[in-house]
Steps between C-alpha positions, in 0.01 A plus 500: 500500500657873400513754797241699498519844253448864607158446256405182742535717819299798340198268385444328824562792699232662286275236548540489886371869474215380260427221701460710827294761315269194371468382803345774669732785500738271778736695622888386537499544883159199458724324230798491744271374743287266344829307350696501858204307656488269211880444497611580892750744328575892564485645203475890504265756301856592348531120383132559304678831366829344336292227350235761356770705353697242351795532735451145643360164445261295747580150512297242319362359892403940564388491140226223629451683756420791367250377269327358725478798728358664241304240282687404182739233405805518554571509086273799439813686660717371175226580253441887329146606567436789267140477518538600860783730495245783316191495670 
């Protein structure tokens, strides 16, 4: 498997902020949250940030967890979803 591009960190970032929008306008502070009960980790509103912006990459096991958080599979993060993007 290649490392992961800058493109790669952009997309799911975006779609973290998509998905938190779709879900109800969830903020990152309920994000962090909601995945540090699921996982027993401490991950920090900043954490939410660097992935968001493209500065970072959540792990495949936060990936899960984030999706589930916020009700989506964990591959809708690797998919574009320009449909959704411009409403």
């Amino acid at each position: 498997m290649n490392a992961p591009t800058t493109d790669d960190r952009q997309l799911i970032g975006s779609n973290i902020r998509l998905a938190r929008e779709l879900a109800g306008n969830v903020s990152q502070r309920e994000l962090v949250r909601r995945v540090n009960q699921r996982l027993g980790s401490k991950f920090a509103v900043q954490d939410v940030s660097r992935w968001e912006n493209g500065h970072r990459l959540p792990s495949l096991h936060t990936t899960r967890a984030i999706a589930a958080a916020l009700g989506r599979t964990r591959g809708w993060f690797y998919d574009e979803h320009p449909e959704l993007e411009d409403r």
